[in-house]
Gaussian input, Z-matrix of N, CA and C with variables (Angstrom, degrees):
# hf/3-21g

backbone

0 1
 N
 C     1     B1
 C     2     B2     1     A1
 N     3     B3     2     A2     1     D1
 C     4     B4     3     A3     2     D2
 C     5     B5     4     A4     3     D3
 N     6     B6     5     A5     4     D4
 C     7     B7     6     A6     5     D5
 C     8     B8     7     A7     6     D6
 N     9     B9     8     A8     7     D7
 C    10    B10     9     A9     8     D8
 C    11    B11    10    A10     9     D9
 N    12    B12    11    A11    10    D10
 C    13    B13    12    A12    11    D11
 C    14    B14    13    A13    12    D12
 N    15    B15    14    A14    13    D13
 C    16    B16    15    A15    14    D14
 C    17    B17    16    A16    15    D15
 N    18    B18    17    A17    16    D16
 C    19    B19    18    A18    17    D17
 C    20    B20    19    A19    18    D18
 N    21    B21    20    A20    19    D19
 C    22    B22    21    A21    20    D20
 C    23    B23    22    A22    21    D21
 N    24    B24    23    A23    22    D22
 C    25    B25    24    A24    23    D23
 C    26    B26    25    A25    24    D24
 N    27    B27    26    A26    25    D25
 C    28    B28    27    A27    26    D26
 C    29    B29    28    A28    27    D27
 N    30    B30    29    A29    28    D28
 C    31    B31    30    A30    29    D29
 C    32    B32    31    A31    30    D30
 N    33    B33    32    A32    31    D31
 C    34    B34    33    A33    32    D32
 C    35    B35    34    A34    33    D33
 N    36    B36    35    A35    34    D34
 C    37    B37    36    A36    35    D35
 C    38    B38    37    A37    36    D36
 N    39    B39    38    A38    37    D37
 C    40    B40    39    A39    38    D38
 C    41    B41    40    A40    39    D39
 N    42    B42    41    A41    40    D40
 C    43    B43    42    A42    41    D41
 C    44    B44    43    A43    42    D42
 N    45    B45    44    A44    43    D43
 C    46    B46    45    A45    44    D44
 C    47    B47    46    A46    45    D45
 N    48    B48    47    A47    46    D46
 C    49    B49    48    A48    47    D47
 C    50    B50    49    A49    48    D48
 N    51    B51    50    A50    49    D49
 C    52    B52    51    A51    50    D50
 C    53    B53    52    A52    51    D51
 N    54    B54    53    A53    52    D52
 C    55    B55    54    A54    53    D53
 C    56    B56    55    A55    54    D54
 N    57    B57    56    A56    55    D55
 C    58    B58    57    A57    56    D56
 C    59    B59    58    A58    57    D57
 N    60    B60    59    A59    58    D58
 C    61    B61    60    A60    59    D59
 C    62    B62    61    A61    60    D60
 N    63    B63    62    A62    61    D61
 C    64    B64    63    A63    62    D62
 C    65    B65    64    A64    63    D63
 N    66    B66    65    A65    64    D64
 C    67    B67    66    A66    65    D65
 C    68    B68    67    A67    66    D66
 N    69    B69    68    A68    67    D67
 C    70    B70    69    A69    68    D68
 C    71    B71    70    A70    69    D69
 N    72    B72    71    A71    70    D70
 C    73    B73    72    A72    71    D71
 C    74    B74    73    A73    72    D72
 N    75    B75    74    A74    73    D73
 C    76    B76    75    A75    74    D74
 C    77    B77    76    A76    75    D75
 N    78    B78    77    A77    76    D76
 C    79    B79    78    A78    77    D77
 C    80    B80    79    A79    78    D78
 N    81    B81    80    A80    79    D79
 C    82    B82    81    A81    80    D80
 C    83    B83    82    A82    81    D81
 N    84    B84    83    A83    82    D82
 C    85    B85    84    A84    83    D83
 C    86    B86    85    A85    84    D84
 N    87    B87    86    A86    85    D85
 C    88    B88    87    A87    86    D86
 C    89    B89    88    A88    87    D87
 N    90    B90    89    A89    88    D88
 C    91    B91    90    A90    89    D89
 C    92    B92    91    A91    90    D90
 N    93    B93    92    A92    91    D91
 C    94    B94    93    A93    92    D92
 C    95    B95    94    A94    93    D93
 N    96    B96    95    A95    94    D94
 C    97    B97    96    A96    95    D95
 C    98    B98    97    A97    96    D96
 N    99    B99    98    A98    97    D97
 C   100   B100    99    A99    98    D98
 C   101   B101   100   A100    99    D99
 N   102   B102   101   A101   100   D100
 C   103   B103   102   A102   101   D101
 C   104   B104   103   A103   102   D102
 N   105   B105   104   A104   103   D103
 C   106   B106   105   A105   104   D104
 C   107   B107   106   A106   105   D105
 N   108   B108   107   A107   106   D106
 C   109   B109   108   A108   107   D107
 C   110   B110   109   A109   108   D108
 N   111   B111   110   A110   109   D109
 C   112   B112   111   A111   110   D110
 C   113   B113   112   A112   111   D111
 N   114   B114   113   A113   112   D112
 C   115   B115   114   A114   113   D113
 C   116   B116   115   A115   114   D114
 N   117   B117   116   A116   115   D115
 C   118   B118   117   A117   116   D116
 C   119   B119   118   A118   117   D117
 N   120   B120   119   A119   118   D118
 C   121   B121   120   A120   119   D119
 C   122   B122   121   A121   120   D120
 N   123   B123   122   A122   121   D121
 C   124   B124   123   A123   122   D122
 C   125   B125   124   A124   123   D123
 N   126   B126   125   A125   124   D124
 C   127   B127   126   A126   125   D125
 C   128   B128   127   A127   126   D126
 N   129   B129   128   A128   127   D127
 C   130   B130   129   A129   128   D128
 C   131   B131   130   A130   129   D129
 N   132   B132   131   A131   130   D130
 C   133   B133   132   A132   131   D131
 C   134   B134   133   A133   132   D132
 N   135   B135   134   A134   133   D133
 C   136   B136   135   A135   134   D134
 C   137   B137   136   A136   135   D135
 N   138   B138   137   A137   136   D136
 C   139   B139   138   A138   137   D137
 C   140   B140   139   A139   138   D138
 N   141   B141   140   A140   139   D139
 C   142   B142   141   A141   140   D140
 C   143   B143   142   A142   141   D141
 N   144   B144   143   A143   142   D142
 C   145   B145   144   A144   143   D143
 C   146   B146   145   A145   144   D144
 N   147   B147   146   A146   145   D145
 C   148   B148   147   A147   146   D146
 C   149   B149   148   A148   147   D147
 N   150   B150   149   A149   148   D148
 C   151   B151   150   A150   149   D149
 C   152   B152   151   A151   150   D150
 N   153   B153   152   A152   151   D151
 C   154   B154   153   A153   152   D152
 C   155   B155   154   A154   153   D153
 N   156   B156   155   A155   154   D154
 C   157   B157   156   A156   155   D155
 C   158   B158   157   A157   156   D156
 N   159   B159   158   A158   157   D157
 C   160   B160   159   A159   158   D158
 C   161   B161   160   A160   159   D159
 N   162   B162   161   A161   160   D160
 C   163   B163   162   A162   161   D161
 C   164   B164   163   A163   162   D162
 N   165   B165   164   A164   163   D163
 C   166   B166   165   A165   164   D164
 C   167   B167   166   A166   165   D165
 N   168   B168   167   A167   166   D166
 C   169   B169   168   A168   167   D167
 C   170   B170   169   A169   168   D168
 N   171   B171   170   A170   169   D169
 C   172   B172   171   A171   170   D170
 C   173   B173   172   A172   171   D171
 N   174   B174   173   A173   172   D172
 C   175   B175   174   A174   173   D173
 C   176   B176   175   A175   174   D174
 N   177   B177   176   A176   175   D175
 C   178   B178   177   A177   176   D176
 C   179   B179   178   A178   177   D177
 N   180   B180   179   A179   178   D178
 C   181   B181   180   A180   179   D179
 C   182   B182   181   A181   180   D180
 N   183   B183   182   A182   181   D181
 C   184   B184   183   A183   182   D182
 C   185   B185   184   A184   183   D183
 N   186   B186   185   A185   184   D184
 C   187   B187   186   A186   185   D185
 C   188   B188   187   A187   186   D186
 N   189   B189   188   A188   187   D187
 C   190   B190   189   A189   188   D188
 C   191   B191   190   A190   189   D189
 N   192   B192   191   A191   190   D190
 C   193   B193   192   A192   191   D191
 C   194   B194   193   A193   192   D192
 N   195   B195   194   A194   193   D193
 C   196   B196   195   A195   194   D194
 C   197   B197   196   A196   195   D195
 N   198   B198   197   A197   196   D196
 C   199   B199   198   A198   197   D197
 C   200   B200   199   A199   198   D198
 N   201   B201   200   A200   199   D199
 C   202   B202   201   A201   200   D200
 C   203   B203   202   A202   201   D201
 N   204   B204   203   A203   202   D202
 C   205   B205   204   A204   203   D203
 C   206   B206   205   A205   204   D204
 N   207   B207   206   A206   205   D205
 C   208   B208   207   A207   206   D206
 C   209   B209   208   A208   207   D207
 N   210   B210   209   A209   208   D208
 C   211   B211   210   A210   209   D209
 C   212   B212   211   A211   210   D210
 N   213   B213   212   A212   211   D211
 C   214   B214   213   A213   212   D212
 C   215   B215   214   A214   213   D213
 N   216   B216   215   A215   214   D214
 C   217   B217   216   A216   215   D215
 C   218   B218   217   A217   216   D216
 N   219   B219   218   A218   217   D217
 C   220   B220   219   A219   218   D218
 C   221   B221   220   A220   219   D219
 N   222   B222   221   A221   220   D220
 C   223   B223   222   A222   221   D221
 C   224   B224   223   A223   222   D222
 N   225   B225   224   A224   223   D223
 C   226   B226   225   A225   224   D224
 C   227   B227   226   A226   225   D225
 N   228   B228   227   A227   226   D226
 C   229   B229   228   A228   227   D227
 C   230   B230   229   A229   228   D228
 N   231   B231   230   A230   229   D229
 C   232   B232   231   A231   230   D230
 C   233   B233   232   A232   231   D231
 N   234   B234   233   A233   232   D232
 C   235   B235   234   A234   233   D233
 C   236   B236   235   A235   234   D234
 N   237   B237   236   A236   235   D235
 C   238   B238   237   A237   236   D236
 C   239   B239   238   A238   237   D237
 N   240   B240   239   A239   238   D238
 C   241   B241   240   A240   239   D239
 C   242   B242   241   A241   240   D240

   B1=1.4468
   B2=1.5267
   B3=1.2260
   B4=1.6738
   B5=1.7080
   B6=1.5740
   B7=2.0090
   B8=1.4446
   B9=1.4610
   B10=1.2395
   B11=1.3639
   B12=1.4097
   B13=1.7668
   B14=1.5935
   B15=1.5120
   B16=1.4816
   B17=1.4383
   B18=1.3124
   B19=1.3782
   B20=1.6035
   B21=1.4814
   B22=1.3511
   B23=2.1245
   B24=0.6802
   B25=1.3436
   B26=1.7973
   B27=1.1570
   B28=1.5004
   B29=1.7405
   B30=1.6005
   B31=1.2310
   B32=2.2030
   B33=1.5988
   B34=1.5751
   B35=1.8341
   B36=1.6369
   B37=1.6656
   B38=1.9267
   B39=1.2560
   B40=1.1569
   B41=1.2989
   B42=1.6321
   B43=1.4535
   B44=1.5532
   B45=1.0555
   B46=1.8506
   B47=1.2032
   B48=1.9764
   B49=1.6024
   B50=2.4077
   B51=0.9538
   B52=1.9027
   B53=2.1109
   B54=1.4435
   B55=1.1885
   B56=1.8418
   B57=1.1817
   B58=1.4187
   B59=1.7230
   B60=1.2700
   B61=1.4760
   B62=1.7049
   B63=0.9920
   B64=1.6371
   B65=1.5272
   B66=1.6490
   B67=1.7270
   B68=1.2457
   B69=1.4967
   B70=1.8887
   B71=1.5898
   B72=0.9476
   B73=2.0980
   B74=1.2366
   B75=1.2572
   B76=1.5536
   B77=1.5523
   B78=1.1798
   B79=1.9107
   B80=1.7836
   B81=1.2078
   B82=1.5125
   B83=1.2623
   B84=1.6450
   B85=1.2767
   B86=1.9950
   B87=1.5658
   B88=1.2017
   B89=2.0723
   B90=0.9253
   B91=1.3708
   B92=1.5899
   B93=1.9107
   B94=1.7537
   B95=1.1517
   B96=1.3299
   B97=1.3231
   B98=1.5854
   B99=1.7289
   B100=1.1602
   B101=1.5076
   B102=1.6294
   B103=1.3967
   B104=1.5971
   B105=1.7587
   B106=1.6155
   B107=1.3829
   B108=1.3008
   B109=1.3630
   B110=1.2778
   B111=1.3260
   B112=1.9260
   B113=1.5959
   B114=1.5516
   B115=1.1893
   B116=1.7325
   B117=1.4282
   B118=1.5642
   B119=1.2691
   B120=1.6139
   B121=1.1064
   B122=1.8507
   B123=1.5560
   B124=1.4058
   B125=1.5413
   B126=1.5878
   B127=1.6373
   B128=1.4783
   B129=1.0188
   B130=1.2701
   B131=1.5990
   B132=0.8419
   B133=1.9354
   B134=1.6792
   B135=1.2854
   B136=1.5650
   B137=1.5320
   B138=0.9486
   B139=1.3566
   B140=1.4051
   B141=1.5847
   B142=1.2319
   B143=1.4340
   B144=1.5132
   B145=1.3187
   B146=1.2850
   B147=1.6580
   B148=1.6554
   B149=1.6849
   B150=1.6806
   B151=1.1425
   B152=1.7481
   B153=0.9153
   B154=1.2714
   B155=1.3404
   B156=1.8605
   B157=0.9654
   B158=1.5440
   B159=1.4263
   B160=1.6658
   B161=1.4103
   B162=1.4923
   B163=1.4495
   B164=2.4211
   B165=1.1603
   B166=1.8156
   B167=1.7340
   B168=1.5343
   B169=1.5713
   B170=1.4429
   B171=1.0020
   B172=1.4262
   B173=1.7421
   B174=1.5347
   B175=1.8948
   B176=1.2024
   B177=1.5322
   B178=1.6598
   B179=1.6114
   B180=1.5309
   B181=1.2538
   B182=1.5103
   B183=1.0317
   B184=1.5681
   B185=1.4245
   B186=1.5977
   B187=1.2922
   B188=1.2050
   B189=1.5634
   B190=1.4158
   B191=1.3583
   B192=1.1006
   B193=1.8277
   B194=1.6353
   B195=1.3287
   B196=1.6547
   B197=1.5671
   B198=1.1433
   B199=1.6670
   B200=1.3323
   B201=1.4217
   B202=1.3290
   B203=2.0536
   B204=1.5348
   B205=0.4931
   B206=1.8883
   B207=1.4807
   B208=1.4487
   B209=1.4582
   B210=0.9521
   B211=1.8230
   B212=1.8256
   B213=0.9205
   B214=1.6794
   B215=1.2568
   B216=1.5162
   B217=1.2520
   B218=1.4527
   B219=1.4963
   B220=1.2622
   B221=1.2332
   B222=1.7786
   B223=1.2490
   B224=1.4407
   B225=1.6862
   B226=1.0919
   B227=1.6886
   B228=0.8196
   B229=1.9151
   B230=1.3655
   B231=1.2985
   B232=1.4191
   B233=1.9716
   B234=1.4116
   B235=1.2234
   B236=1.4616
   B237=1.4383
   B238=1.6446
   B239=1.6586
   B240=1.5653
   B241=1.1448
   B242=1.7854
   A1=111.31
   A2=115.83
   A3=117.77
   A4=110.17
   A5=86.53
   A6=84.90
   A7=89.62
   A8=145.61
   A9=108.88
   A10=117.27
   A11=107.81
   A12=123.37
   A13=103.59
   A14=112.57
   A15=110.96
   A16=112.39
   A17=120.72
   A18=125.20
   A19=124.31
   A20=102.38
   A21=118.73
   A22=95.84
   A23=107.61
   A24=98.60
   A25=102.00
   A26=105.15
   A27=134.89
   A28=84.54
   A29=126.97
   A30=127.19
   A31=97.92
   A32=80.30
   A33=89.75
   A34=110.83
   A35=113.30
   A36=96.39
   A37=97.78
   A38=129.83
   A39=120.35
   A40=116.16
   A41=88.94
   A42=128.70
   A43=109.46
   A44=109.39
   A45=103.16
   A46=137.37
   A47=76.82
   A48=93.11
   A49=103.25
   A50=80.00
   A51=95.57
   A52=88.33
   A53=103.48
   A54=122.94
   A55=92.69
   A56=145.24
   A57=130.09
   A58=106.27
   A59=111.63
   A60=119.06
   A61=110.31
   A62=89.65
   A63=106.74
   A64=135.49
   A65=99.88
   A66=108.75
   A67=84.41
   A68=139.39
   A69=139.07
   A70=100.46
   A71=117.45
   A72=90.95
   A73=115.15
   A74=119.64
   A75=110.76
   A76=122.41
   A77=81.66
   A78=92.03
   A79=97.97
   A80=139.53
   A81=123.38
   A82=106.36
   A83=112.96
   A84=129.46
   A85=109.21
   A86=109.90
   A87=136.41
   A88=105.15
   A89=104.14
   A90=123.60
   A91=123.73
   A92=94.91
   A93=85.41
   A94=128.31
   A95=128.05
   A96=127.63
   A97=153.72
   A98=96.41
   A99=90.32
   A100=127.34
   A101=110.14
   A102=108.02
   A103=97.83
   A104=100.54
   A105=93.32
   A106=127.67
   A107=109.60
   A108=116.43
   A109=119.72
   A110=100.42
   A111=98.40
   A112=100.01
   A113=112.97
   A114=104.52
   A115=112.51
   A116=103.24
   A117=122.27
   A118=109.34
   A119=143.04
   A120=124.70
   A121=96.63
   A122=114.26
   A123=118.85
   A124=115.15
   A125=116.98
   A126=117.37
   A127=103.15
   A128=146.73
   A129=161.39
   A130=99.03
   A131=115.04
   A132=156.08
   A133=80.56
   A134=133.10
   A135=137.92
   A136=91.45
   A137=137.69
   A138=130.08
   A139=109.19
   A140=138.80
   A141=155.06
   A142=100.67
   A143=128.72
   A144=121.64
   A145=82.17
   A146=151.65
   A147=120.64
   A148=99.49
   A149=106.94
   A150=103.13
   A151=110.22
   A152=150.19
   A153=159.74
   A154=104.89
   A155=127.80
   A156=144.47
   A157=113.44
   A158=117.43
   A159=124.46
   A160=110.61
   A161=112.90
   A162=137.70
   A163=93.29
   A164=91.24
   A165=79.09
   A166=129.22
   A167=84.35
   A168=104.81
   A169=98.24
   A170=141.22
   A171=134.87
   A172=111.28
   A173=94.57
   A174=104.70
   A175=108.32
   A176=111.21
   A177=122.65
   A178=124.83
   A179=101.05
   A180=115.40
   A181=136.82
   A182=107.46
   A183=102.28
   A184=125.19
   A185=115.21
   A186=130.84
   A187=144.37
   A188=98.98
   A189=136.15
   A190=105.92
   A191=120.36
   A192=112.73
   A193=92.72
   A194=134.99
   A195=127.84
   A196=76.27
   A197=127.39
   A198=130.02
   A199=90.61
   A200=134.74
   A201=138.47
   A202=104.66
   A203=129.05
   A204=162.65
   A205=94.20
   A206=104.63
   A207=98.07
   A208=120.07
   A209=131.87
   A210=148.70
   A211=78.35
   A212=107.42
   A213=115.18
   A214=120.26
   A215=88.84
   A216=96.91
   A217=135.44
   A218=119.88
   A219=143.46
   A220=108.75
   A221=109.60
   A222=133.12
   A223=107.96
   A224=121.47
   A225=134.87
   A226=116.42
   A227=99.07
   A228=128.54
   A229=113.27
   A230=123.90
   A231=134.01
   A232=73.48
   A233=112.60
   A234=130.71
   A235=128.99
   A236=111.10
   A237=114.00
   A238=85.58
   A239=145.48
   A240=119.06
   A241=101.88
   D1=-44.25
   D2=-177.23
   D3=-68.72
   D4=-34.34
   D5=-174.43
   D6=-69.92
   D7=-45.82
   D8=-152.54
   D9=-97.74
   D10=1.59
   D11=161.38
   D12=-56.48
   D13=-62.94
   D14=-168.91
   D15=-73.64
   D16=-11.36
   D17=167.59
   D18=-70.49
   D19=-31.17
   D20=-177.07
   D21=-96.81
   D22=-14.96
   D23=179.60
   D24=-81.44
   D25=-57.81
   D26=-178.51
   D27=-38.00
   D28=-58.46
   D29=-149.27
   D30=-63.23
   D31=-50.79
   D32=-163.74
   D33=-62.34
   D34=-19.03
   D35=179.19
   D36=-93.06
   D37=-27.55
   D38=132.68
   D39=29.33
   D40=-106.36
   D41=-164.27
   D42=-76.05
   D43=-28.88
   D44=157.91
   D45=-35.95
   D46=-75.90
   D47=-164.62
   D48=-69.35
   D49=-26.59
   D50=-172.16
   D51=-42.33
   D52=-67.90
   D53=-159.43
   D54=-75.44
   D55=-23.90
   D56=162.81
   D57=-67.02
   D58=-36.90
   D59=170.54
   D60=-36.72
   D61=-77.08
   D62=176.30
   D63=-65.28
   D64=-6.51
   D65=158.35
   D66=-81.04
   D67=-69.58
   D68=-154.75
   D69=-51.43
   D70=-33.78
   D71=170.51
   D72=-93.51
   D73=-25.01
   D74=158.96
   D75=-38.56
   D76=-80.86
   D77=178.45
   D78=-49.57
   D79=-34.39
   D80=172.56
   D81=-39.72
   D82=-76.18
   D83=-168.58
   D84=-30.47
   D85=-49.84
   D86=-175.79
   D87=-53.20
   D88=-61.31
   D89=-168.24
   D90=-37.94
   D91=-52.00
   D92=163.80
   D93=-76.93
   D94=-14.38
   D95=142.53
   D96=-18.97
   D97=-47.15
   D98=-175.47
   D99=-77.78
   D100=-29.88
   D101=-163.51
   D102=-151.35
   D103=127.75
   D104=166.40
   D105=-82.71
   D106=-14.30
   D107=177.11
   D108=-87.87
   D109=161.17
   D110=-172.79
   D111=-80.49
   D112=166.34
   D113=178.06
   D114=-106.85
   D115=11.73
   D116=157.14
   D117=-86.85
   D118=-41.51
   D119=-163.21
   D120=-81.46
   D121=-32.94
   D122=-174.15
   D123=-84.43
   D124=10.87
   D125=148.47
   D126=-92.80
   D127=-16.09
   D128=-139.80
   D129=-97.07
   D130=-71.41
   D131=-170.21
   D132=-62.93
   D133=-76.29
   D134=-163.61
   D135=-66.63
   D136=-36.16
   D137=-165.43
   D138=-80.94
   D139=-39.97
   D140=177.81
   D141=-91.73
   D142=10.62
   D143=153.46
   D144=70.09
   D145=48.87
   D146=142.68
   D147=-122.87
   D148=147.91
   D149=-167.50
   D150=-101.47
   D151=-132.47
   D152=179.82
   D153=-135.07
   D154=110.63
   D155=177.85
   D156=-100.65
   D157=107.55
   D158=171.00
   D159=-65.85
   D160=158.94
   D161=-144.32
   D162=-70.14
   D163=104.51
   D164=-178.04
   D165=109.16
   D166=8.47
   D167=-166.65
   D168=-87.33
   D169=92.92
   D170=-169.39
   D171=-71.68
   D172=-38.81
   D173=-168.49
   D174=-73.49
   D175=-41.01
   D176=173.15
   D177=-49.40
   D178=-39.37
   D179=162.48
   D180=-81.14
   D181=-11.95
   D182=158.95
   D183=-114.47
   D184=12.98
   D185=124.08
   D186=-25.34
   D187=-60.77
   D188=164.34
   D189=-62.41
   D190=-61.35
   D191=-159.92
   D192=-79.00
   D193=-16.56
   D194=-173.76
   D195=-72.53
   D196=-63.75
   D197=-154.20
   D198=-52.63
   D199=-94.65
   D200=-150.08
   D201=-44.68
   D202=-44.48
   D203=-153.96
   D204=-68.42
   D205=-75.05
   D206=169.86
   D207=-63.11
   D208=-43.46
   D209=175.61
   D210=-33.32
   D211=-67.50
   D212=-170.26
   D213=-22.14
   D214=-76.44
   D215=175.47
   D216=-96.47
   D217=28.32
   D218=136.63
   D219=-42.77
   D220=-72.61
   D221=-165.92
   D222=-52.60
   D223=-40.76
   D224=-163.12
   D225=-90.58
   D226=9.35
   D227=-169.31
   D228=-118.76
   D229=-26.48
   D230=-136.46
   D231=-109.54
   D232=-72.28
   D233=179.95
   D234=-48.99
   D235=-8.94
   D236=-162.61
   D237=-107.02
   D238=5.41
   D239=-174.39
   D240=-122.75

């Protein structure tokens, strides 16, 4: 009775850990995939209020340069006194 308790126990962490094995290279395979950007440079970007402008976005981009533009001269104000 005990051997086939610890046998059947033995079976079921087994079969766990085998099958957690095999979600962890999945999700490897998955991973370079999702994002080219870092997710430090893209708290960075949300934090300084500039967003990510696609190739032709004209409005997006002078969004961007008002943003970088004041940051500037915050920065450049802050320092001159």
């Amino acid at each position: 009775m005990k051997q086939s308790l610890c046998l059947a126990v033995l079976f079921l962490i087994l079969s766990t850990s085998s099958s957690a094995i095999r979600r962890g290279k999945e999700d490897q395979e998955i991973n370079p995939l999702v994002s080219a950007t870092s997710v430090e440079e893209d708290s960075v970007n949300k934090l300084m209020g500039m967003e990510y402008c696609g190739e032709g976005d004209e409005e997006c981009l002078r969004r961007r340069m008002m943003t970088e533009s004041h940051l500037d001269y915050i920065y450049t104000q802050h320092h001159k006194h």
